[in-house]
C-alpha angles and dihedrals in degrees: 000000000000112000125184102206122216118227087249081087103052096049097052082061117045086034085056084228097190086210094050117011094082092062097035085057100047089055082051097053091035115112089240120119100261121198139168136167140245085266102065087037081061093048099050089048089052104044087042095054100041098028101027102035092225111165127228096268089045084045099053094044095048083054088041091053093041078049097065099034102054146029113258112211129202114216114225124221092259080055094060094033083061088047097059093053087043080053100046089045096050113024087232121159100272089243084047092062094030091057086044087052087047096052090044082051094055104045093244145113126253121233120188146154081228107117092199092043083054089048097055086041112297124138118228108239089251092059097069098044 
């Protein structure tokens, strides 16, 4: 199965989040396709940095580590400009519907701890393990 992961996922566990981070980790070290995009990528440097207080080395190797476990995708401009509409339509956060738009690019599915992502398609991560 292919899976785009959010970056929900990456930070419970590299935040070592005691609620989230088993079963993160378990998606991550599932046997599944796993994909994300530069976005995410985007999001997990800044809430580790500001949040988390990781320093550039620790940085670089959490991304190094995403990097080779997943697939990073670019969205084109015809992906945000779906997104948009899948905003519009919806009221999502805009990086709600950009990562949505991501995952449908992808041909994946999306998995996510996000309660409104899951209810606009989105697995829990439970759910793929």
């Amino acid at each position: 199965m292919r899976l785009f992961l959010d970056t929900n996922l990456f930070i419970a566990v590299l935040g070592q989040e005691a609620d989230h981070a088993p079963v993160a980790r378990d998606v991550l070290n599932s046997d599944h396709d796993l994909y994300t995009s530069v976005l995410n990528l985007m999001e997990v440097r800044s809430v580790l940095s500001k949040k988390e207080r990781f320093g550039r080395e620790r940085l670089d190797r959490a991304e190094q580590r995403i990097s080779s476990k997943t697939t990073v995708t670019v969205l084109d401009a015809g992906d945000v400009l779906d997104a948009n509409e899948r905003q519009s339509a919806t009221l999502l956060y805009p990086m709600d519907a950009l990562i949505l738009t991501a995952a449908e690019s992808a041909d994946a599915t999306l998995v996510s701890f996000d309660s409104e992502l899951q209810e606009h398609g989105a697995l829990p991560p439970g759910e793929v393990v």
